[in-house]
VEXDREN-2710 file (C-alpha; in Angstrom, 1 decimal):
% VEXDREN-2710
k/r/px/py/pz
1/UNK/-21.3/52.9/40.0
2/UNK/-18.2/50.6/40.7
3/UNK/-20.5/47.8/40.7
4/UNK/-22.4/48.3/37.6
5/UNK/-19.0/48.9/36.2
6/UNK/-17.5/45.4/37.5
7/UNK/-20.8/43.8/36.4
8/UNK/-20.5/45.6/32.4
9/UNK/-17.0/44.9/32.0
10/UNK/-15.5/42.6/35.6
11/UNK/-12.7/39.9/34.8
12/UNK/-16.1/37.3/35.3
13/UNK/-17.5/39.4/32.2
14/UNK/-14.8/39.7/30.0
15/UNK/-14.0/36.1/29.9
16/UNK/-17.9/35.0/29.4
17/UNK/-17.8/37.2/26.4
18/UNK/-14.9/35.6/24.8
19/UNK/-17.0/32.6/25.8
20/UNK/-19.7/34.4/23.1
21/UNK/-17.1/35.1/20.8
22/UNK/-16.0/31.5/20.5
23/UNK/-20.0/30.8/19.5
24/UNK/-19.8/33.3/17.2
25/UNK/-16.9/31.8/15.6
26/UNK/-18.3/28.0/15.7
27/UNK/-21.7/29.7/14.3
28/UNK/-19.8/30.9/10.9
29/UNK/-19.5/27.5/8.9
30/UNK/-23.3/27.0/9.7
31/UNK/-24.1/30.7/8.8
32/UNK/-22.1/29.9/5.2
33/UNK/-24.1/26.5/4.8
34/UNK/-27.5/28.7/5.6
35/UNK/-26.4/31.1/2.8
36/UNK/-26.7/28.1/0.2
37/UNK/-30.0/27.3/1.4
38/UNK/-31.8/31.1/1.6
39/UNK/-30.2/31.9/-1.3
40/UNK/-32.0/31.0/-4.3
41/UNK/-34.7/32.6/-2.5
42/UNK/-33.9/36.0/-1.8
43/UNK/-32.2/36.7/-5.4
44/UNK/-29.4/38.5/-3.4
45/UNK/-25.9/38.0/-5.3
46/UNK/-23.7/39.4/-1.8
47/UNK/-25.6/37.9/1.2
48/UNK/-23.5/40.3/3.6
49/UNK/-24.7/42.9/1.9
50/UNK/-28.0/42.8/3.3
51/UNK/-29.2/42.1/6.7
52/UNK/-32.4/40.8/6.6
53/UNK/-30.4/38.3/4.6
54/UNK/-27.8/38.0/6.9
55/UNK/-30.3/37.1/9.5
56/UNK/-32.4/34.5/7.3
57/UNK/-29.0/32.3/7.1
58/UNK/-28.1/32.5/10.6
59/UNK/-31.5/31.1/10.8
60/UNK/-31.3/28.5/8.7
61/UNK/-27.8/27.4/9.9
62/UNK/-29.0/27.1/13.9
63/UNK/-31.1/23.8/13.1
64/UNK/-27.7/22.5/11.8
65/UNK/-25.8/23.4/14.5
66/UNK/-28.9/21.2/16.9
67/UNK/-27.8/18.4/14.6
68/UNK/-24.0/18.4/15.2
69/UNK/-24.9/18.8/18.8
70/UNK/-26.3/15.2/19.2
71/UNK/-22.5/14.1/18.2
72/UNK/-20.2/12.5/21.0
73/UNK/-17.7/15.2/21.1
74/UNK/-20.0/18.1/21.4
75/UNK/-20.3/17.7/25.3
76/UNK/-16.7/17.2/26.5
77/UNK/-15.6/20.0/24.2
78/UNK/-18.9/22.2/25.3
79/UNK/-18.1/21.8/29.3
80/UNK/-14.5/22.3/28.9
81/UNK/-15.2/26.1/27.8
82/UNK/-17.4/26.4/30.2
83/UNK/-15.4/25.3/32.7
84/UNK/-12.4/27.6/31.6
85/UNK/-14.5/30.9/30.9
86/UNK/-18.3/31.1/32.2
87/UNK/-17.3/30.5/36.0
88/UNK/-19.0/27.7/36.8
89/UNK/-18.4/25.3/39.1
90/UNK/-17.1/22.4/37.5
91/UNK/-18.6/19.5/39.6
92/UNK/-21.8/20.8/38.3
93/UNK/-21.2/19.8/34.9
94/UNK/-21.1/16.4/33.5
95/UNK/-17.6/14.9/32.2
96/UNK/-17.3/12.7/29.3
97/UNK/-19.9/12.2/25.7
98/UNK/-23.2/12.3/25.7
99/UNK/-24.9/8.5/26.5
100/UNK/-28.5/9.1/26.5
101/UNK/-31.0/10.7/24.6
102/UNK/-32.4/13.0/27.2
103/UNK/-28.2/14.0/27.5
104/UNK/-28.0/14.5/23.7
105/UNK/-31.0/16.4/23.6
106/UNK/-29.9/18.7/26.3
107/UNK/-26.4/19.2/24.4
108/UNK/-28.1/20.0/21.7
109/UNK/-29.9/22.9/22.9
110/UNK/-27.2/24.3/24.5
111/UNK/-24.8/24.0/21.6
112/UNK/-27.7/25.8/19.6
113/UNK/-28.2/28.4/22.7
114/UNK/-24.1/29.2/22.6
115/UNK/-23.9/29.8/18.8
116/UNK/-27.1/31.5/18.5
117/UNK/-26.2/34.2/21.4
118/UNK/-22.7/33.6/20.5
119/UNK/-23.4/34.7/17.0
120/UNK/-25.5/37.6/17.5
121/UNK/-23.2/38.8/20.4
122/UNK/-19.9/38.3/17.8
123/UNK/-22.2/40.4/15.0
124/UNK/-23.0/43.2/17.9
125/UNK/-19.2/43.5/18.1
126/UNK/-17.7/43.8/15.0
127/UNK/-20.6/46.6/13.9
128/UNK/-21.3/48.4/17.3
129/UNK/-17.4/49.9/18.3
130/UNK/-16.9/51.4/15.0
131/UNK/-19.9/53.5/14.5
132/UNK/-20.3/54.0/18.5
133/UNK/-16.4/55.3/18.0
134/UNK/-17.3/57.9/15.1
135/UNK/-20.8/59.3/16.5
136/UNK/-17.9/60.4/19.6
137/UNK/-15.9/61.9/17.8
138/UNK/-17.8/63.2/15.1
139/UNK/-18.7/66.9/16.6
140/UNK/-14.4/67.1/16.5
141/UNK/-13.9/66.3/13.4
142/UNK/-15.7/68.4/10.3
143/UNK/-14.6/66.1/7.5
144/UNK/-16.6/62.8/9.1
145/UNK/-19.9/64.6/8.2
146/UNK/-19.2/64.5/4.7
147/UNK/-21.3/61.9/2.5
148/UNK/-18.3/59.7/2.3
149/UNK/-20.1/57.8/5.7
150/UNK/-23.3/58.4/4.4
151/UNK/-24.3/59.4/7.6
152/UNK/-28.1/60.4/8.2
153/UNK/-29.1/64.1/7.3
154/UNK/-30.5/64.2/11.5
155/UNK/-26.4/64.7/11.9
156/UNK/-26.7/68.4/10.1
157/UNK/-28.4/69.6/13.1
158/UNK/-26.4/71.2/16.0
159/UNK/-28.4/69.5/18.7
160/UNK/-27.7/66.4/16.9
161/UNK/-24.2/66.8/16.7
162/UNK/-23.7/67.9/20.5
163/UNK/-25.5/64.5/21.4
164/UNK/-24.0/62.6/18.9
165/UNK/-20.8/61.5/22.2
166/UNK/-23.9/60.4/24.0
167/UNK/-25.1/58.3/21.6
168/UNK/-21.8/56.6/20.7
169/UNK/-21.1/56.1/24.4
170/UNK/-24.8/54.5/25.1
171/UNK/-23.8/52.2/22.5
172/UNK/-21.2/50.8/23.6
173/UNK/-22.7/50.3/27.5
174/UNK/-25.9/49.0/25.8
175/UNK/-23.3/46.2/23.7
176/UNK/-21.9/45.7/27.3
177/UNK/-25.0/45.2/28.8
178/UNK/-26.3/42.9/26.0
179/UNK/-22.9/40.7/26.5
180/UNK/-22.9/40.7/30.2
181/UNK/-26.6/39.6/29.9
182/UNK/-26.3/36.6/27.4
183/UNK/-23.2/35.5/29.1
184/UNK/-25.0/35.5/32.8
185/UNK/-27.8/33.9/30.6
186/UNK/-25.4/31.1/29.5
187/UNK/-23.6/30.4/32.5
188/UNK/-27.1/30.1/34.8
189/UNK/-28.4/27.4/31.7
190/UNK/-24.8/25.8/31.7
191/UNK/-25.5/22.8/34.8
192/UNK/-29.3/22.3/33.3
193/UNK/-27.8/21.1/29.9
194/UNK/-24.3/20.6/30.7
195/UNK/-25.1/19.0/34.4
196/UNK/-24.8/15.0/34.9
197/UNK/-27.9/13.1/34.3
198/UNK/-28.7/10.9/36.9
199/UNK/-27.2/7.8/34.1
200/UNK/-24.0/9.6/34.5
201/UNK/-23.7/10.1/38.4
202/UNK/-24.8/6.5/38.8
203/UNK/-21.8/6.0/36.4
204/UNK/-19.8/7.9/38.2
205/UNK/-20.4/6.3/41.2
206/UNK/-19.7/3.2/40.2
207/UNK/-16.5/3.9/39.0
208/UNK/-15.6/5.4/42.5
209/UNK/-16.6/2.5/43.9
210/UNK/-14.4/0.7/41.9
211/UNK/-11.5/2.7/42.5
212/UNK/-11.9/2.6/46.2
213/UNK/-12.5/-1.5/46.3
214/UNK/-9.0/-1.5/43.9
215/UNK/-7.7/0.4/46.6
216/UNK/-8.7/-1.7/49.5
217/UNK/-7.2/-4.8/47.7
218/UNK/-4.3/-2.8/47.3
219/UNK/-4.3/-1.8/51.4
220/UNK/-4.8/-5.8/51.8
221/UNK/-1.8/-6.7/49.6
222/UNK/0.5/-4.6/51.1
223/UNK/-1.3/-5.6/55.1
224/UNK/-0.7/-9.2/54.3
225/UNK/2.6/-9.1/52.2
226/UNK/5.0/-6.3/53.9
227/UNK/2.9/-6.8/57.5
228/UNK/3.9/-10.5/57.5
229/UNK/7.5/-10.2/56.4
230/UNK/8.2/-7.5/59.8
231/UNK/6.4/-9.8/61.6
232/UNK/8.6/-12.5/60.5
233/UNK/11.8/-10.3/60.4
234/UNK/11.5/-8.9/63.8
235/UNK/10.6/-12.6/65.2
236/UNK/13.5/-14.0/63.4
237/UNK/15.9/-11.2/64.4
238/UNK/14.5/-11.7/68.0
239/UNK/15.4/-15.4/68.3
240/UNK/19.0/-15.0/66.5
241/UNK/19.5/-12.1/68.9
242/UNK/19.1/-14.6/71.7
243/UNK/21.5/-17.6/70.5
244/UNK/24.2/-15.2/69.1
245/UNK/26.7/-16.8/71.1
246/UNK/25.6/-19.9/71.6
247/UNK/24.3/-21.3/68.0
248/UNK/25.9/-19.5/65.2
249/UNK/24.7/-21.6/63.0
250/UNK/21.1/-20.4/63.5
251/UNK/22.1/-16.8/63.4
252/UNK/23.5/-17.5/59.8
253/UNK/20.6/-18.9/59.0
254/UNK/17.8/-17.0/60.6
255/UNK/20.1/-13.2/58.7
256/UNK/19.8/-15.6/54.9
257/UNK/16.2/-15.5/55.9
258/UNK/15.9/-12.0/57.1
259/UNK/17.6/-11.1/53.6
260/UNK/15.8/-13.1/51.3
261/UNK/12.6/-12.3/53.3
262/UNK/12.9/-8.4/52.9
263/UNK/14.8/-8.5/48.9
264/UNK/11.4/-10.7/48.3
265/UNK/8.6/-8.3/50.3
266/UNK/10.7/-5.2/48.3
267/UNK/9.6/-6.6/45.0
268/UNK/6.3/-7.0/46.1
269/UNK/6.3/-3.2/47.4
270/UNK/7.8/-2.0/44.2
271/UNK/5.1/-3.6/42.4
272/UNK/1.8/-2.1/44.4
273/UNK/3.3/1.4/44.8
274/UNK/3.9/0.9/41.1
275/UNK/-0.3/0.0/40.8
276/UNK/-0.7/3.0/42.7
277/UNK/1.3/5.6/41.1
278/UNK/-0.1/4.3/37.6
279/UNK/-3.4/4.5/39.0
280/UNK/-3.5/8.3/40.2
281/UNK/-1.4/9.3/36.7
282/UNK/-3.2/11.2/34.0
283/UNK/-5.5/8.1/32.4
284/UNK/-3.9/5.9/34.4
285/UNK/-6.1/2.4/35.1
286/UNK/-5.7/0.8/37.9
287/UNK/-4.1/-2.9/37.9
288/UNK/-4.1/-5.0/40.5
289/UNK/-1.4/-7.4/41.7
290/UNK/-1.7/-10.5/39.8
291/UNK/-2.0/-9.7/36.6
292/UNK/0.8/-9.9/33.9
293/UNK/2.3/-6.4/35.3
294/UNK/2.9/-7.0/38.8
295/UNK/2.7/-10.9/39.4
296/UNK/1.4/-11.8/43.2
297/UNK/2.8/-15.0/44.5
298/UNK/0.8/-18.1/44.6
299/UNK/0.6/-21.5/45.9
300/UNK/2.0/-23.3/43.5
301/UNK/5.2/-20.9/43.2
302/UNK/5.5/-19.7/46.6
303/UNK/4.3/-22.2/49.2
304/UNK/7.5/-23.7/49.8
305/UNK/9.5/-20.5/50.4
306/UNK/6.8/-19.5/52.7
307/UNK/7.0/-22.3/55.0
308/UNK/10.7/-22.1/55.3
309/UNK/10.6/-18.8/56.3
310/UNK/7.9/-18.7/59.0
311/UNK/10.3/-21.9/60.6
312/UNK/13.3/-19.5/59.9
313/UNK/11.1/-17.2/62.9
314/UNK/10.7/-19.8/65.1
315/UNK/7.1/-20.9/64.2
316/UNK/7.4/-24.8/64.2
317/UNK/4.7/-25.6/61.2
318/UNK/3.1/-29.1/60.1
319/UNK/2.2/-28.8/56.4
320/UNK/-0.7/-31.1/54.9
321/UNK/-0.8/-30.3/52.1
322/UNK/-3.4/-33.1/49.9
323/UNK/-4.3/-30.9/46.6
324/UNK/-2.2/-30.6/43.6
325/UNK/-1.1/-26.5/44.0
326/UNK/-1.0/-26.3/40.1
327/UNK/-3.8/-27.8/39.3
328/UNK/-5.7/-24.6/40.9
329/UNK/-7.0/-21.7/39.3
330/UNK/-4.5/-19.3/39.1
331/UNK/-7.1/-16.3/41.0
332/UNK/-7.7/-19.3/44.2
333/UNK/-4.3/-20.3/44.4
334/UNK/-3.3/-16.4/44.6
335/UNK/-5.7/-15.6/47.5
336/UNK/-5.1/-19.2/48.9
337/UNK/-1.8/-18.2/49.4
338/UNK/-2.2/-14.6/51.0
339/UNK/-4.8/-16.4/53.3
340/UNK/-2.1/-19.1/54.5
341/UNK/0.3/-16.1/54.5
342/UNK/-2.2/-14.3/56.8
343/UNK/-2.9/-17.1/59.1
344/UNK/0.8/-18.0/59.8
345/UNK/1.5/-14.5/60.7
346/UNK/-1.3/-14.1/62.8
347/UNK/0.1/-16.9/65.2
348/UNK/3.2/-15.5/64.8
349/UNK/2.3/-11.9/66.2
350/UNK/0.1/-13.2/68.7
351/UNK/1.1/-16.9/70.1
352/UNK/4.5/-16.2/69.9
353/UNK/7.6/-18.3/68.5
354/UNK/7.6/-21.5/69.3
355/UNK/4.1/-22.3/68.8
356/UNK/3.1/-25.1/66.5
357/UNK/0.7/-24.9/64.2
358/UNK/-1.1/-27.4/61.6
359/UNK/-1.7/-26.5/58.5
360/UNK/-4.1/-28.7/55.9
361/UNK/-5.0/-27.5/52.6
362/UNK/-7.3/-29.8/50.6
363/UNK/-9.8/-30.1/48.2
364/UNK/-13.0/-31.0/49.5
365/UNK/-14.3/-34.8/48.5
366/UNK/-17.0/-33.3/45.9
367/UNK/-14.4/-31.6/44.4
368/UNK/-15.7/-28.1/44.0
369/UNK/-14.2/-26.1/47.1
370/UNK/-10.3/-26.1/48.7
371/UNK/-10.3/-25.7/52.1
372/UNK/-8.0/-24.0/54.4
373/UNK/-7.1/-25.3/57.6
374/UNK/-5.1/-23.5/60.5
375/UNK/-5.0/-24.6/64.1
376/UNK/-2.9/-23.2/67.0
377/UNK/-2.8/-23.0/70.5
378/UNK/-5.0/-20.1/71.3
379/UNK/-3.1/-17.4/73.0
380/UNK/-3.9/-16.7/76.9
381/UNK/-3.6/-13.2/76.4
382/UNK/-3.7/-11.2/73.0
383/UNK/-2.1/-7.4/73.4
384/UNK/-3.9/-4.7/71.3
385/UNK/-1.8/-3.2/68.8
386/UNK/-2.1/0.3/66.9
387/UNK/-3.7/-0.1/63.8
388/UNK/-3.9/-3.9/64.3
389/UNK/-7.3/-6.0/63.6
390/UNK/-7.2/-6.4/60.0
391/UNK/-5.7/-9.8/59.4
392/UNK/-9.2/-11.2/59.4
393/UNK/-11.0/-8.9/58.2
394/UNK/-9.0/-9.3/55.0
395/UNK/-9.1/-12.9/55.3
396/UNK/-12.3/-12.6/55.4
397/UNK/-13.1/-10.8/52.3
398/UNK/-10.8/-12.3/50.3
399/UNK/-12.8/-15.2/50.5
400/UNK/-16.0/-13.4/50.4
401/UNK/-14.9/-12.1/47.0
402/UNK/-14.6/-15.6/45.6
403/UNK/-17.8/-16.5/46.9
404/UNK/-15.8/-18.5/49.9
405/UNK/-16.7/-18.8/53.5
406/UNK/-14.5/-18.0/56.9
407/UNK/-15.2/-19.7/60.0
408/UNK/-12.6/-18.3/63.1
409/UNK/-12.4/-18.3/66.9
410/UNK/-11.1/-20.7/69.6
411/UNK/-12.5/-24.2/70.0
412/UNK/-11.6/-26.8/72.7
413/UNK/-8.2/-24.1/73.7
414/UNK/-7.0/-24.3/70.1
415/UNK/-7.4/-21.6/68.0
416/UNK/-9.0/-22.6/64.5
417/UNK/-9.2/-21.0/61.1
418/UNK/-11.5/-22.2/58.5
419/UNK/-11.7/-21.5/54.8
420/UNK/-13.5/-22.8/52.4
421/UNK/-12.8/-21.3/48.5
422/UNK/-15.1/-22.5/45.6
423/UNK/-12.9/-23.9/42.6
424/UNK/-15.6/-22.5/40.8
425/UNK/-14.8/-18.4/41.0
426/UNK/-18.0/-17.5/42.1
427/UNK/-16.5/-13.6/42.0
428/UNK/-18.8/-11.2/43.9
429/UNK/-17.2/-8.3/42.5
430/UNK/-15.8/-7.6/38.4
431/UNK/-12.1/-6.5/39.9
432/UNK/-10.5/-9.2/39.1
433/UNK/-8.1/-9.7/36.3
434/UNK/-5.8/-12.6/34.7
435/UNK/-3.5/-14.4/37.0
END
């Protein structure tokens, strides 16, 4: 019994038939619109005066209400209800307008199916409690038989009378029933209609995949930006640390590095945590270092201030530099520069202060690709670190994204990096944005 009663009337039930309610609601303006159509044809001056009347407009009015369906709002507004009072599951409904036909098709029947049920459930309300409520009490109260009701002369019996509670409370189970019925009815029909079409989950898969490549760019920025300045920091504080006593003069210099080196990375923190909070906000789009909001350092800006500070650490570098920096695109001189970042700190954290390294950036003869040039002595021994191993991996795909190539790996006992970038941005992927 405690079941049949959580099914008739449960929290689940309730809420589904204020879901009904709401259709009955929406139904109205269509039911008045039906009115002007049926009636010139059933000579009827008070169409609520009559139910078979009654029921030709509702009639008339549901094809209108299949029309208005097809619009773009119908959907959103439609799985939003759902979603807050039928009890489904709300990754089984689709999210944003309807795009295709077979979608607005599908909304449309399921806008009709809500206002139809909706409507006849709303009617069922308003009439059923009232008359359920005086066939109850009428056997207590003499005066209710009277003709003012114009109840039926089956009511004069005693037998009828006695049965009369019965009746009333049947009623009102059987307009239970009947809304716990349509509303189960709705809420099973809810993902067929409502549900994603497979346009929309390969929509929303694209933009997932979107938002995870943003992200990855985002993990690279920060791998190559904040990674390198430790890497330079600790290095720099290292090396001071050791001529303290002996060469102030260094110390002063390698702490104006250390300073401007971590004031500098800051910024560039400040701006991708920024991306990143903007990005998981309420609407929020992501935007990725580079553009006008959070501007990434390039060659042509940052080249200089680079170099100085890698030599602050101890890393004794020979720049060739034979290509104008400004006459770049603004998107190659950006990754240009995190790749030249990258390399420098890689033979920092792994061959140690002290090592030399050669850098040559230079536009290929034909004019159509830079290329990136960093040679080293190749480290006898490299120690494993936590977490380590991305460097050129994200060397790599930087210049994969451009539609570059990466050639790495120790030749003759000199370790050589190789990258070639096509002035031509050849981009792979559509996440790029202005300079």
């Amino acid at each position: 019994m405690s079941a049949l009663a959580r099914i008739l009337f449960g929290r689940r039930t309730r809420r589904r038939w204020i879901h009904l309610i709401l259709g009955g609601a929406l139904a109205m303006p269509y039911v008045f619109v039906g009115e002007l159509i049926v009636g010139p044809f059933t000579n009827s001056q008070n169409l609520f005066s009559s139910l078979p009347h009654q029921l030709l407009a509702f009639g008339a009015g549901l094809p209108l209400a299949a029309i208005t369906g097809v619009f773009p709002l119908t959907r959103p507004m439609s799985v939003a209800v759902v979603r807050a009072l039928c009890g489904v599951d709300g990754d089984r409904l689709a999210d944003g307008p309807a795009r295709t036909r077979q979608a607005k098709g599908r909304t449309a029947v399921w806008f009709t199916l809500h206002l139809g049920f909706g409507g006849v459930i709303a009617g069922m309300s308003l009439a059923t409690p009232p008359f359920a409520v005086v066939l109850i009490v009428l056997p207590l109260y003499a005066g209710l038989r009277g003709s003012r009701l114009d109840l039926p002369e089956l009511f004069d019996h005693a037998w009828a009378l006695a049965l009369s509670p019965v009746a009333g409370a049947a009623m009102l189970a059987a307009l239970a029933g009947c809304a716990a019925g349509a509303g189960a009815l709705l809420a099973r029909w809810a993902p067929e209609l409502l549900g994603p079409t497979p346009e929309d989950r390969l929509a929303a898969a694209e933009a997932h995949a979107a938002d995870l490549a943003v992200r990855n760019r985002l993990a690279r920025e920060l791998h190559d930006s904040v990674g390198h300045a430790l890497s330079a920091v600790t290095l720099q504080a290292s090396a001071a640390r050791r001529v303290l006593d002996s060469d102030p003069e260094f110390v002063r210099e390698a702490l104006a590095a250390i300073e401007d080196t971590t004031r500098r990375t800051v910024g560039e923190l400040d701006a991708v945590l920024g991306v990143l909070r903007d990005a998981d906000s309420p609407g929020g789009t992501p935007v990725l270092p580079g553009t006008a909001a959070a501007p990434a350092p390039t060659l042509a800006a940052d080249l200089d201030g680079l170099l100085r500070h890698t030599r602050a650490g101890g890393l004794r570098v020979t720049a060739a530099v034979e290509a104008d920096p400004e006459a770049l695109p603004p998107l190659v001189s950006r990754e240009a520069y995190r790749i030249v970042q990258e390399a420098l700190s890689n033979a920092l954290k792994h061959a140690g202060p002290g090592t030399s390294v050669a850098l040559r950036i230079r536009v290929v003869p034909d004019g159509e690709e830079l290329a990136i040039t960093a040679e080293n002595p190749a480290p006898t021994a490299v120690v494993p670190r936590p977490g380590g191993g991305h460097g050129l991996r994200g060397i790599a795909d930087r210049a994969r994204l451009l539609g570059g190539t990466t050639e790495c790996g120790p030749v003759d006992g000199v370790w050589r990096l190789h990258v070639r970038l096509p002035l031509g941005l050849h981009v792979r992927l559509p996440l790029e944005g202005p300079a």
